[in-house]
C-alpha positions as CSV (number, residue, x, y, z in Angstrom):
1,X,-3.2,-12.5,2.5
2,X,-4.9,-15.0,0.1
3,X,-2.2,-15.9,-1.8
4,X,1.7,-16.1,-0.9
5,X,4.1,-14.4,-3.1
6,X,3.5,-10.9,-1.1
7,X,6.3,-9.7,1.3
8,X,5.7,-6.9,4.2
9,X,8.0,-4.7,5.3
10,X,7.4,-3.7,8.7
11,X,10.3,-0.9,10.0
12,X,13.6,-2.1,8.3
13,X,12.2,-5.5,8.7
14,X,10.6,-7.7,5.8
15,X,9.2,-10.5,6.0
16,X,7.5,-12.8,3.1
17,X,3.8,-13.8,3.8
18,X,2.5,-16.9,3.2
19,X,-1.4,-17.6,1.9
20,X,-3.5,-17.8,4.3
21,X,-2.1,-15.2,6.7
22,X,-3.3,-12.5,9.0
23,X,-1.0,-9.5,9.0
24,X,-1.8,-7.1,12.0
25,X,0.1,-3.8,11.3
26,X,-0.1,-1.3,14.3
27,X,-1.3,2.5,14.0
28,X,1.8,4.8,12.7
29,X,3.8,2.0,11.9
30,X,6.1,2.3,9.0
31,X,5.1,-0.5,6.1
32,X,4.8,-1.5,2.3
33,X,2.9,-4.8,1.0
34,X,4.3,-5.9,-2.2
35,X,4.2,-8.9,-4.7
36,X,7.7,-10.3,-4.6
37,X,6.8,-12.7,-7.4
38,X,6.0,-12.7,-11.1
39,X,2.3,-14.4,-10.3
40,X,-0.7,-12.3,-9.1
41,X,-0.9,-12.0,-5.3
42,X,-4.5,-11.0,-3.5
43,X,-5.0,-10.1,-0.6
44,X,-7.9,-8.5,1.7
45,X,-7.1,-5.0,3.9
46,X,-9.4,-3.6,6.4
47,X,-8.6,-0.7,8.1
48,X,-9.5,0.9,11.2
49,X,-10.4,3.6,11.3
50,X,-12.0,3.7,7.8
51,X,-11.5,5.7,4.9
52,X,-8.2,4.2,3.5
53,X,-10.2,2.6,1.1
54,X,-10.7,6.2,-0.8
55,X,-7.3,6.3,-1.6
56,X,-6.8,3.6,-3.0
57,X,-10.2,3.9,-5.5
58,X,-8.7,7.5,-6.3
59,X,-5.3,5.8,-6.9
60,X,-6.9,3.1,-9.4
61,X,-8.1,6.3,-11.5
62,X,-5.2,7.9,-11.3
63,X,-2.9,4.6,-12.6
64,X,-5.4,4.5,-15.6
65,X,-5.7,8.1,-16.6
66,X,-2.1,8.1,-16.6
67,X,-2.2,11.2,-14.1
68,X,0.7,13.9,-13.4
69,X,2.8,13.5,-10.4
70,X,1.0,16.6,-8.9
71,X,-2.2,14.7,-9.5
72,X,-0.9,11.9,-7.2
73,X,0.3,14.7,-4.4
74,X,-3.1,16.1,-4.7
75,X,-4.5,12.3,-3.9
76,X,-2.6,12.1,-0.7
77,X,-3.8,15.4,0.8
78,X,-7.2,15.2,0.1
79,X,-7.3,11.5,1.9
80,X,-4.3,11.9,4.4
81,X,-2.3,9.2,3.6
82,X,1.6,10.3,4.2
83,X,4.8,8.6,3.3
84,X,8.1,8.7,5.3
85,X,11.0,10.9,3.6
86,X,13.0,8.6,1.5
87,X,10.5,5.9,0.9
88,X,9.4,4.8,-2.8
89,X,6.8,6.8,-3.2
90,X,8.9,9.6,-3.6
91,X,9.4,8.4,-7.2
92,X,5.5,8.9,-8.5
């Protein structure tokens, strides 16, 4: 993470990163990166394997077309990326 301000919530654990960190998150393991502060918060993410990196372009367009739930569903199956039952995506 570049800057500190983001929290990561590994499991039912969370944690608040400061800048400067490496955060290694195993394969399958349940997890969210947010901004726990007011300020803007950067950070780098590789992935391995990649690919990850289409969702997130595809949800940048979506955000600013101001897309339909369904579009967002769509999103997910075309570039595999699943959320646990219950979690906060749920609410797109």
């Amino acid at each position: 993470m570049l800057d500190s301000g983001i929290e990561v919530r590994l499991n039912d654990r969370k944690i608040p990163i400061a800048g400067g960190t490496v955060v290694a998150i195993p394969a399958g393991t349940i997890h969210e990166v947010t901004n726990a502060s007011n300020a803007k918060a950067r950070s780098i993410i590789f992935t391995n394997p990649g690919g990850l990196e289409l969702f997130f372009a595809g949800l940048n367009d979506l955000v600013q077309s101001g897309a339909q739930r369904c579009e967002f569903a769509d999103l997910f199956e075309r570039t595999g990326t699943k959320f646990p039952q219950g979690s906060s995506s749920q609410s797109i």
